[in-house]
C-alpha positions as CSV (number, residue, x, y, z in Angstrom):
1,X,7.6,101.0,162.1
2,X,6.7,102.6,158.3
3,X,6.6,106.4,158.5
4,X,4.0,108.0,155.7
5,X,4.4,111.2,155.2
6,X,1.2,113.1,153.8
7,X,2.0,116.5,151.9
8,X,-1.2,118.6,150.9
9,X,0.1,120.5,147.8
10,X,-1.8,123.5,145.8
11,X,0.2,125.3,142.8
12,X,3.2,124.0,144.3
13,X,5.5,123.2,141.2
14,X,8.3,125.5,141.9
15,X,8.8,124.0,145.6
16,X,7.3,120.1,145.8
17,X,10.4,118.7,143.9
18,X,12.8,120.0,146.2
19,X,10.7,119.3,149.1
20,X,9.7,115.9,148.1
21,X,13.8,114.9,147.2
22,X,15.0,116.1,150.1
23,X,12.3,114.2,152.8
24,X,13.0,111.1,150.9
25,X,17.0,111.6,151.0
26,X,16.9,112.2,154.5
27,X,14.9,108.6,155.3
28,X,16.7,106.9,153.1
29,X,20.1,108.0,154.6
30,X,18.8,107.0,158.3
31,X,17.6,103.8,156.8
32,X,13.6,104.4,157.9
33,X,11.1,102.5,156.1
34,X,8.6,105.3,154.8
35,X,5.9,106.4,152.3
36,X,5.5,109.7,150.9
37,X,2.4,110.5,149.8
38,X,1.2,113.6,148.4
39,X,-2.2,115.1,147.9
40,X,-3.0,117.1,144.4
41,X,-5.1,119.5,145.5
42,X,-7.0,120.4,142.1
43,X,-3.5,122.4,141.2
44,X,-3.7,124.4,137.7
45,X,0.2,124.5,137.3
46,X,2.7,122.0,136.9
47,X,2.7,120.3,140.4
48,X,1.0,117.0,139.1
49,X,3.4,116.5,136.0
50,X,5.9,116.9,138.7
51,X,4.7,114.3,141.3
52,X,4.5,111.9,138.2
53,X,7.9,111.9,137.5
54,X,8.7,111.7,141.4
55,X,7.0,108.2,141.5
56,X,8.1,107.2,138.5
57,X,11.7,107.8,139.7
58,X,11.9,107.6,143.8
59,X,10.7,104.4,146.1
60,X,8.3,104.8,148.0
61,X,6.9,108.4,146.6
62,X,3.1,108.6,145.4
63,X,0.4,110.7,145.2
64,X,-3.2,110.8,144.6
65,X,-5.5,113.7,143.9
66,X,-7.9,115.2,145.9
67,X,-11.4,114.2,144.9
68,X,-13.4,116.2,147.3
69,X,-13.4,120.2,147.2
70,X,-10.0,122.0,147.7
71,X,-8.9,123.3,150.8
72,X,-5.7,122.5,153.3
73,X,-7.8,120.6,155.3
74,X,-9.9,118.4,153.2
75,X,-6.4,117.2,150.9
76,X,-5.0,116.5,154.1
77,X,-7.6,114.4,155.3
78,X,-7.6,112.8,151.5
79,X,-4.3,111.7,152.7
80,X,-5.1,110.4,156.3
81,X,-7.7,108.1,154.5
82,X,-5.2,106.8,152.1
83,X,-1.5,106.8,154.2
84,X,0.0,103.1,154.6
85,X,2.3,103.3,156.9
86,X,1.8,103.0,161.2
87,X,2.3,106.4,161.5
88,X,1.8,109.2,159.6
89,X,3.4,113.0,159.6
90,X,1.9,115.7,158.1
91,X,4.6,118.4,156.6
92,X,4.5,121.2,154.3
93,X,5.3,121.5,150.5
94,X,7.6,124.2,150.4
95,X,9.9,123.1,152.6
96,X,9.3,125.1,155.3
97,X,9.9,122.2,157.5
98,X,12.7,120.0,158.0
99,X,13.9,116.9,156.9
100,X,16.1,116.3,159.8
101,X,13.2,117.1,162.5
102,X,10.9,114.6,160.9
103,X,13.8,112.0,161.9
104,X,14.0,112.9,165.5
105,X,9.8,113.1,165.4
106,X,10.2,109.1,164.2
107,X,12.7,108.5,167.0
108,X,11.1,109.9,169.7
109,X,7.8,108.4,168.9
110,X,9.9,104.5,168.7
111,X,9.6,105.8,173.1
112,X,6.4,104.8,173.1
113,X,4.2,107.6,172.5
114,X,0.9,108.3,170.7
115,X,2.1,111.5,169.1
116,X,5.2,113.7,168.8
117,X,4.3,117.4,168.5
118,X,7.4,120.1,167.3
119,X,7.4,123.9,169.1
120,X,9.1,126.3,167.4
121,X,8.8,128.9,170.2
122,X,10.4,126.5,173.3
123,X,14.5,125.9,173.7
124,X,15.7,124.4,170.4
125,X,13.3,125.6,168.6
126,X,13.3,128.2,165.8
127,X,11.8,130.2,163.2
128,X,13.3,131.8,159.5
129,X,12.3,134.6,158.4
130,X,8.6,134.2,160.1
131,X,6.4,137.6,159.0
132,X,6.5,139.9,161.9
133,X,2.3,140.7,161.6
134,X,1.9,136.7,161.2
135,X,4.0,136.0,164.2
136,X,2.3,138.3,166.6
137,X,-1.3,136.8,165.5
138,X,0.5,133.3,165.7
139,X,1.5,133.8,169.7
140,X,-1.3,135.3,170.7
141,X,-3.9,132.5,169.2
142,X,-1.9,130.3,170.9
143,X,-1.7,131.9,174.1
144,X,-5.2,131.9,173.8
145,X,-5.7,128.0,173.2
146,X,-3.5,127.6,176.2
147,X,-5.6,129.7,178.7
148,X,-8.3,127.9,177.8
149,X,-7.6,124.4,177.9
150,X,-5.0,124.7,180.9
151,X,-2.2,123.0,178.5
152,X,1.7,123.8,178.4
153,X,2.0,122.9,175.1
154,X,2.8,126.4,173.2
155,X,2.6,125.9,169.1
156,X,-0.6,124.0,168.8
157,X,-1.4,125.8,165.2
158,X,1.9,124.3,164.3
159,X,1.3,121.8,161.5
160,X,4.1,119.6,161.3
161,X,3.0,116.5,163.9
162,X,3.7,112.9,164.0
163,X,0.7,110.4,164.8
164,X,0.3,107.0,164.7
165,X,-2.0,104.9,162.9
166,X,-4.4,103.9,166.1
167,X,-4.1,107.8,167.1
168,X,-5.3,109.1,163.7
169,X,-7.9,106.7,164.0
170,X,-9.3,108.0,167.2
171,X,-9.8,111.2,166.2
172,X,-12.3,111.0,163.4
173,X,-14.7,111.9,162.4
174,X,-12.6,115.3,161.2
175,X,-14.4,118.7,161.6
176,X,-11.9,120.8,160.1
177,X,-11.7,121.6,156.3
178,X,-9.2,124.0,156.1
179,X,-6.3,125.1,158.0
180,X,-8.0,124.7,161.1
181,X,-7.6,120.8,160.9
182,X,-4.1,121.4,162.2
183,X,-5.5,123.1,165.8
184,X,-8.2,119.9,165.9
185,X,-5.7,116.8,165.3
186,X,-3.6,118.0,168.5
187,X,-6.2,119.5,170.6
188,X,-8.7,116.4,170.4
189,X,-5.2,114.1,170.5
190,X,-4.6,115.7,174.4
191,X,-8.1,116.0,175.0
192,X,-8.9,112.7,174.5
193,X,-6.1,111.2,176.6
194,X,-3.3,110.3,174.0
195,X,0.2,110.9,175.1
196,X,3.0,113.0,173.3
197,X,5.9,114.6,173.4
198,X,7.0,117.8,172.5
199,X,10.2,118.6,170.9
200,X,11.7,121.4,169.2
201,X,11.5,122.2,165.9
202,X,12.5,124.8,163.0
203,X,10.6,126.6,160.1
204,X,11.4,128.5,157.1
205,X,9.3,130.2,155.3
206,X,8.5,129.6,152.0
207,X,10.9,130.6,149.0
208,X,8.9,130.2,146.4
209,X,5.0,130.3,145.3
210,X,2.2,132.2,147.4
211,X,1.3,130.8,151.3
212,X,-2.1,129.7,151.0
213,X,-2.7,130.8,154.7
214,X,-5.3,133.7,155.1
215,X,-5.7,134.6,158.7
216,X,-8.6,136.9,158.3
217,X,-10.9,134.2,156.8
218,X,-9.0,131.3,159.4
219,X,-10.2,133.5,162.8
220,X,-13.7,132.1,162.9
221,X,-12.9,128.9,161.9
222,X,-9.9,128.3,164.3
223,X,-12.5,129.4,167.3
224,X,-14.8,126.8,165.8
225,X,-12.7,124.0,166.8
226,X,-11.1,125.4,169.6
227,X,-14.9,126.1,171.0
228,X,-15.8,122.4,170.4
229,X,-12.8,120.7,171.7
230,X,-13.6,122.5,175.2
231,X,-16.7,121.2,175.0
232,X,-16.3,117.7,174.4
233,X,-13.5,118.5,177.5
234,X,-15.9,119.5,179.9
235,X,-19.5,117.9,178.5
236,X,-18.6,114.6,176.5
237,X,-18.4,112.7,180.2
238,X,-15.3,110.7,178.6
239,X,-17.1,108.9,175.8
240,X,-14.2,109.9,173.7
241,X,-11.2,109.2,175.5
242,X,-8.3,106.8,174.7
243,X,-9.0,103.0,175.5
244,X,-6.0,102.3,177.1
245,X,-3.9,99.0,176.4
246,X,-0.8,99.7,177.1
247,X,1.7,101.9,179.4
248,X,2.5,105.3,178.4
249,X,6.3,105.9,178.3
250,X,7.9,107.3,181.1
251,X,7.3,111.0,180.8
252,X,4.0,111.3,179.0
253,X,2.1,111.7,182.2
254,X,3.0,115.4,182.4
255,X,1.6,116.5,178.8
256,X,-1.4,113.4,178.2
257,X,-5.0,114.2,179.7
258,X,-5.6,112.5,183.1
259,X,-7.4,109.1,183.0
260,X,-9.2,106.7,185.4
261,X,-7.2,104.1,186.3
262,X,-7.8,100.5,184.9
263,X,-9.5,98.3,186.7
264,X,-9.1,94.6,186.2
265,X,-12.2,92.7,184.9
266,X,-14.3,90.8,187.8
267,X,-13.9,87.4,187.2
268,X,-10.0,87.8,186.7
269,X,-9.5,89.4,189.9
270,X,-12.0,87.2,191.9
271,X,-11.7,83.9,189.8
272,X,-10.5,80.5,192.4
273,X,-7.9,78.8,190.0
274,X,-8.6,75.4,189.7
275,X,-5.8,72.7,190.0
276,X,-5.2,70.1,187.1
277,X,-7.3,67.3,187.4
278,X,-4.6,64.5,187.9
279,X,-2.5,67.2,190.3
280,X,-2.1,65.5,193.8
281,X,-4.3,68.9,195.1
282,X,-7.4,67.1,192.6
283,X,-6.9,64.0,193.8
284,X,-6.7,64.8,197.8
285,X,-9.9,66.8,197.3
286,X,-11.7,64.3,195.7
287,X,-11.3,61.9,198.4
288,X,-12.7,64.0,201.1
289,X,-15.5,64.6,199.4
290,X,-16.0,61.3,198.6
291,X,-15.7,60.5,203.0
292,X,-17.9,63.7,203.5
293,X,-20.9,62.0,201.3
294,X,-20.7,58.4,203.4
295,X,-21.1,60.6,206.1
296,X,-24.4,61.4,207.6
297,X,-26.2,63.7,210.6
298,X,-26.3,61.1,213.5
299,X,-23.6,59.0,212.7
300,X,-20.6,59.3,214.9
């Protein structure tokens, strides 16, 4: 299974060479076939002289730039569109997330599931230097989110998420242009009956360059989706859930959106098989139909 990674990246030249070395180290030392592709987001520094050289040097590394307007959520999408691999991760440029997680993501989604989700807020998980006023607004959103949609998932505005190809697919059309496209991809994922597992995971905050984050204009837009996914929960009468062809691993029951059973087609379930024509079965019914047509009403 080829892991992509898609990496949105703004004015990022003082972190996406560090970032993008040390995701592609980390793959290559656990021997996982992968693609990492970043997105120029219409940067005015250095970061696209920079990603040049990357491909030039490391297999496996592109990039493209975003040809629609800026914004987290529209380069992100850019690289949804364009990823190769079967399933596709979407992780930070300034290496606030880590290299290592990413490889347990890939390993726990080889189980079987749709989607791998990280929680920096359940056992395992943990946070670096996380802004105090940020983390307070952080947990309460997503306390909010849970009331709401009845889930036990905790760290739904958490970015970093692992998704396969067929997944990715099932969500579009995409709402969210902005930050707010990392609250839709999970929330329409469980809403829509994909399974996934959570696991921990850690985050640093950036070291360099500015966070491109800005809660006050994000509010209105986070509600947006969150107010559309419990519509479509409630109202869409399942016309957007999961076709199901295969089992879910064993686990995924307790965090995937319930589903109606599968019911085997008609003629499958109610079909006579035939036997073969030259099968002694054939032949023994042949010959009493052929005695059953000499023989007429009257006739002893």
């Amino acid at each position: 299974m080829i892991l992509s990674v898609v990496i949105p990246a703004y004015n990022e030249e003082g972190s996406i060479e560090a970032s993008v070395r040390a995701i592609h180290t980390e793959l290559v030392q656990n021997a996982i076939p992968h693609q990492i592709l970043v997105v120029n987001d219409h940067s005015r520094d250095r970061t696209e002289e920079i990603l040049r050289a990357l491909r030039a040097e490391l297999p496996g590394v592109d990039y493209i730039n975003n040809s629609g307007p800026n914004g987290f959520g529209n380069a992100v999408v850019a690289g949804l569109d364009n990823f190769s691999g079967d399933c596709v991760a979407v992780m930070m440029g300034d290496l606030s997330d880590s290299p290592a997680d990413l490889v347990r993501f890939y390993n726990k989604m080889l189980e079987g599931y749709d989607c791998v989700f990280g929680s920096r807020f359940i056992k395992g998980g943990k946070t670096y230097d996380y802004p105090k006023i940020k983390l307070i607004i952080n947990r309460m959103a997503n306390a909010i989110v849970q009331i709401t949609l009845g889930l036990r998932y905790n760290d739904t505005t958490n970015a970093f998420k692992l998704y396969r190809r067929e997944t990715i697919e099932g969500l579009k059309p995409f709402l969210a242009h902005h930050f707010n496209l990392t609250l839709e991809l999970p929330l329409k994922a469980i809403v829509r009956g994909y399974s996934y597992a959570v696991v921990p995971n850690s985050w640093t905050n950036r070291k360099t360059g500015v966070s491109k984050l800005r809660i006050r204009e994000m509010g209105s837009r986070y509600f947006f989706i969150l107010l559309y996914c419990l519509i479509e929960k409630f109202f869409s009468r399942g016309d957007y859930l999961k076709k199901h062809t295969s089992t879910p691993p064993a686990g995924a029951s307790q965090h995937a959106a319930p589903q109606p059973p599968a019911t085997p087609p008609a003629d499958l379930s109610t079909r006579r098989q035939q036997p073969p024509a030259d099968s002694s079965a054939a032949l023994f019914g042949a010959n009493q139909e052929k005695l059953l047509s000499q023989h007429t009403p009257g006739q002893g």
